[in-house]
C-alpha positions as CSV (number, residue, x, y, z in Angstrom):
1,X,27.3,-6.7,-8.4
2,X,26.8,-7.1,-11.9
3,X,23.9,-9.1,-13.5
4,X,25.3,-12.1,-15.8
5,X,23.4,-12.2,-19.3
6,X,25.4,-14.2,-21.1
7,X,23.2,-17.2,-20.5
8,X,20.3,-15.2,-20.7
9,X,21.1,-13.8,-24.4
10,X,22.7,-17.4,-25.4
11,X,18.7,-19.0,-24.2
12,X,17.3,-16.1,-26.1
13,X,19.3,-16.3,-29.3
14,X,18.2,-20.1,-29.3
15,X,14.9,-19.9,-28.8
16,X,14.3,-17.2,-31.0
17,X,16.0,-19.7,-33.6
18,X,13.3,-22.3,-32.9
19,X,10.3,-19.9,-33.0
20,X,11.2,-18.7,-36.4
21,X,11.6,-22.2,-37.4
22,X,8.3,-22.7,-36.1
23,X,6.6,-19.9,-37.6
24,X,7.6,-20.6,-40.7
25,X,6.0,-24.2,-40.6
26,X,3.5,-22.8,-39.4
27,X,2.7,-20.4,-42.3
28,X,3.8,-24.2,-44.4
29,X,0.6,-25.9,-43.0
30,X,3.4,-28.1,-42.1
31,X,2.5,-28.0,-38.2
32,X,-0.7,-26.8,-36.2
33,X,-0.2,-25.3,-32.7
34,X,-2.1,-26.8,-30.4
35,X,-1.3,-24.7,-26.9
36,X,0.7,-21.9,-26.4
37,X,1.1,-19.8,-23.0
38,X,1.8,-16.4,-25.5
39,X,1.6,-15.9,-29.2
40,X,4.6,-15.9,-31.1
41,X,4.9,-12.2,-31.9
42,X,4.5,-11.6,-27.6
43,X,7.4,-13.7,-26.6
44,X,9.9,-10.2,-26.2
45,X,8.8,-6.8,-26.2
46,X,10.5,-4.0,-28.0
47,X,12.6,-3.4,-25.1
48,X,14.0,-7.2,-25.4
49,X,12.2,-8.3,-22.3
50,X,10.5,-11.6,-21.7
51,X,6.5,-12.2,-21.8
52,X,7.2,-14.7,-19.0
53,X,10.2,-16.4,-17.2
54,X,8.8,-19.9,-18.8
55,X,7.4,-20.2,-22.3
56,X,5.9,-23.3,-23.7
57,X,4.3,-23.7,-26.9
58,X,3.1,-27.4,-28.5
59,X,2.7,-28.1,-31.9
60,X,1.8,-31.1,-34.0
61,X,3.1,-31.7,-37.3
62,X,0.0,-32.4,-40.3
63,X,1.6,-34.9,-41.6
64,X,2.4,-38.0,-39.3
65,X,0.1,-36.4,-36.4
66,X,3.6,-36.0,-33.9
67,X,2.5,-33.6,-31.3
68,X,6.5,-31.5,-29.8
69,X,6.6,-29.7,-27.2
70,X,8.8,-26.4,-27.1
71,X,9.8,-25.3,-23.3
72,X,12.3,-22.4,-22.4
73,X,13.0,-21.4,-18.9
74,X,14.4,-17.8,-19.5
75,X,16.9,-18.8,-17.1
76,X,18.5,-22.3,-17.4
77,X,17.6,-23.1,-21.3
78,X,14.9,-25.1,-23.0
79,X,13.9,-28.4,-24.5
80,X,12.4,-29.8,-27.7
81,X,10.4,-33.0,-26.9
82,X,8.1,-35.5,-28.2
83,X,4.6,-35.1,-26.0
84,X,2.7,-37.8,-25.6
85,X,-0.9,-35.9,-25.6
86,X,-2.1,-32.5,-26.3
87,X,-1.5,-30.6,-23.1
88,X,-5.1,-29.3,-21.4
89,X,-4.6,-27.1,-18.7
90,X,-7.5,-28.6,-17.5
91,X,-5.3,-31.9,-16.2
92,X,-3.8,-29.9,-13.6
93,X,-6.3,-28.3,-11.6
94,X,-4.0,-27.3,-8.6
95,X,-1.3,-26.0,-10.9
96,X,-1.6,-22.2,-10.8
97,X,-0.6,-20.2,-14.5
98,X,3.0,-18.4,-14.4
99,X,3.5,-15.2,-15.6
């Protein structure tokens, strides 16, 4: 049986799109991260693999203060959203990390 990639390289394309938006306002000043589970330059390896099946990294523009939230399930997509708070891994004591 062959393995179906299409959605996989349609979720990567995607969010590779938004990371390099990111980085870019990053290196602006124009928004500050404030949690990431893998640095930008570790999200794919050389060989086009994954750092994780689930990548989240949250951000808050300098400006107006608006903290986003950037999630991507290597799998089924991602999501750009408006957070509330700063996430703290510490709120979720039961929740074990995924890698």
């Amino acid at each position: 049986m062959r393995e179906n990639t299409s959605g996989r390289n349609t979720h990567s394309a995607g969010y590779m799109l938004c990371i390099g938006s990111l980085a870019r306002m990053l290196l602006a000043g124009e928004v500050e991260m404030t949690y990431q589970t893998c640095p930008l330059d570790k999200i794919m390896d050389n060989d086009n693999k994954w750092y994780a099946e689930k990548l989240f990294h949250q951000f808050r523009c300098t400006k107006c203060g608006t903290i986003y939230g950037m999630l991507c399930n290597t799998h089924t997509g991602g999501q750009i959203k408006i957070n509330d708070k700063v996430f703290d891994p510490a709120d979720y004591p039961d929740k074990k990390e995924d890698k």
